[in-house]
Structure formats: C-alpha cells, structure tokens
Steps between C-alpha positions, in 0.01 A plus 500: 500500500144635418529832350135656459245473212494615124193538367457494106579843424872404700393741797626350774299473825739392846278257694249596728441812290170638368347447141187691394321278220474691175402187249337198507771230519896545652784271493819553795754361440757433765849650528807325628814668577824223479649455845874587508719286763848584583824305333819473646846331368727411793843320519510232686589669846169708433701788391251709262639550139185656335137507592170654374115454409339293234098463382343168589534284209719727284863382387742630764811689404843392560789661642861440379622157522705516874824464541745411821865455540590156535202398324318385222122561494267180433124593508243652782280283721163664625195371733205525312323223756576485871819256489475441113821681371530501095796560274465807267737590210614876525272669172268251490171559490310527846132629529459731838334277775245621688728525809871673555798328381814477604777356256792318662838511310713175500830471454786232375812609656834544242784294522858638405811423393811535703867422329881615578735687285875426621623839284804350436560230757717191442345229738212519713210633338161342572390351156153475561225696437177453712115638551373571801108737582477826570613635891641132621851451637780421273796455640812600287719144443827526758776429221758800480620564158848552438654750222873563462667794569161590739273473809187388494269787669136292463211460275262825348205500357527825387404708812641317787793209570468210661743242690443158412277338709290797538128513487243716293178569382428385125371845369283537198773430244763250361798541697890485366724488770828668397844410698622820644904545475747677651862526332810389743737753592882388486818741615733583195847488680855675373834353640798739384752231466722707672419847319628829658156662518235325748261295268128613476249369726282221471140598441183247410369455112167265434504218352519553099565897522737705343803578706747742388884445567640746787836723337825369527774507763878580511763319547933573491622386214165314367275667244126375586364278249182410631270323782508094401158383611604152693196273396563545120833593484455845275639810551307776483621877456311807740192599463449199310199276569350136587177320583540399840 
C-alpha cells in the first residue's frame, strides 16, 4: 500500500500534503508499506492449532510440526487459486501471498499391533498376532484358554478385561492381551479313622498353596502317627505342610 512521499533529504511528505519549493529541481520518491495478510494452520476438522500475520512476500514462520493421536502427520495443503489446492512441505520455504492463507493439516492414520499373552496357559492361546488402524472394531478371538490348577477370568490389556468375543476400540498403541487367571479352590478333608477326638473340619486351599497339617487326634490304645494324604500315599506329621 502507498505510504506517502520522501523527498531527497528523506523527509517524508503523506500524500495530498503541502510542499513549499525551496530549490530548483526535487525528486519524490514513493513509499510502500508491505501488506500483512492473516495465516492460519488448521487440522483437518478446521480446528485452529496456531495462527498469526505475515508481510506480503516475506518468508512465513512455522509453527511446531503437529501432532494427533492416532496419527502420523504427512504435509499441509493450501488454496493459493480458487480450486487449485498445492502440497507444501512443513519448513519449507513459502513467500507471503498477497492474500490470507489458511494451511490444512493432513493426516495418515496409524495402524497397531494387537497379540495375546496366555501367562501360563497350556492349550488355547491365539497364536497370531495382527494390525488393525486406529479407533476400528477388533473383536477379541472366542477361544478360552485353559491353565491347570485355574480359571480362566478373561483377557487385559492392562486397564480393563475382556471376554472373548468382545469388541473394542484400537487405541493409539500396540496392544498385548494378557489371560487373566483365577486359582481353583479345593476342600482339604480329615477322616479320623475312628479317632476318639472329632477330626478337624474341612476348609478350602487354592490350587498350588501352602496348606498346613491340622494337630493330631487321640485315640485308646493308639499313639497318633500322622495324617496319610490318600492321593500319594505319605504320611505327614501336624503342622506339617503340602502344595495342594
């Protein structure tokens, strides 16, 4: 835009301003101020993510490189003629037009990878590891694991569990899927075999605990020797103990 008159001492005169002739000869030379037009990086839902002013025909400045979860920036597309739309590298260089701009973000979206962890399991564990984008369904494969000695309680992917069959949303991350397991409880039985004091009580031990042998009983004419654990055979003396 026009900006006045300079004369050639560098006074400067705005236009239709008076000038009272002191010599023979004068030169004015125009002034031009650079117009400044308004800059704008959006996402691609129009969502601002920085904006400004830049001179006409001066290099614009960039603003960090975006970022969005899910997905992996590519380049910016911008309408510098009506319905022309050109690629542009983010820090490349780009003179100001003489018009506003408006930078449009594009995206690829991420893929991730999703795979299962049977934590022990002896049959039944999907082998398979697959990649699916960010936010679509997966659905979690409908094979139950088995483990001995244990229940299977689902699948975790480290913040919530999942049946099989179940449907979520890929987040913004590889995903393990870790089988979930919950130890069977069995009853530890005493049978007196015909002591004189009332044998202890059955109570319920988890599969591969610790479980202490209850105190011994009395019996006429018998000294106690022990409680013989049926399945193997051995004796085992009070207070005594066994995996269950």
């Amino acid at each position: 835009t026009f900006a006045g008159w300079k004369d050639s001492e560098g006074k400067s005169y705005p236009r239709g301003s008076s000038y009272t002739v002191t010599k023979a000869a004068e030169t004015f030379e125009a002034q031009w101020k650079k117009v400044s037009h308004q800059i704008r990086f959006v996402d691609g839902d129009d969502k601002v993510l920085s904006e400004g002013t830049a001179d006409y025909n001066t290099q614009i400045t960039w603003p960090s490189k975006p970022t969005k979860e899910g997905y992996t920036f590519r380049n910016w597309i911008v309408e510098l003629d009506k319905n022309e739309w050109d690629e542009v590298e983010h820090g490349a260089e780009f003179p100001m037009r003489d018009q506003d701009i408006t930078f449009i973000a594009q995206w690829s979206i991420n893929s991730y990878k999703i795979s299962y962890d049977g934590n022990g399991a002896a049959m039944g564990v999907p082998a398979e590891t697959v990649e699916q984008n960010y936010q679509t369904d997966y659905t979690i494969d409908t094979v139950v694991p088995t483990k001995t000695g244990y229940t299977f309680q689902g699948w975790s992917d480290g913040t919530t569990t999942y049946q099989p069959g179940a449907v979520f949303k890929v987040p913004a991350r590889d995903v393990v899927l870790t089988a979930q397991w919950k130890a069977n409880s069995h009853q530890v039985k005493y049978d007196g075999n015909g002591g004189k004091t009332s044998a202890p009580e059955s109570k319920s031990a988890d599969y591969n605990s610790n479980v202490s042998v209850a105190a011994g009983l009395e019996k006429d004419g018998y000294l106690f020797d022990g409680w013989e654990q049926i399945s193997t055979g051995k004796v085992l003396t009070p207070g005594a103990s066994f995996v269950m």
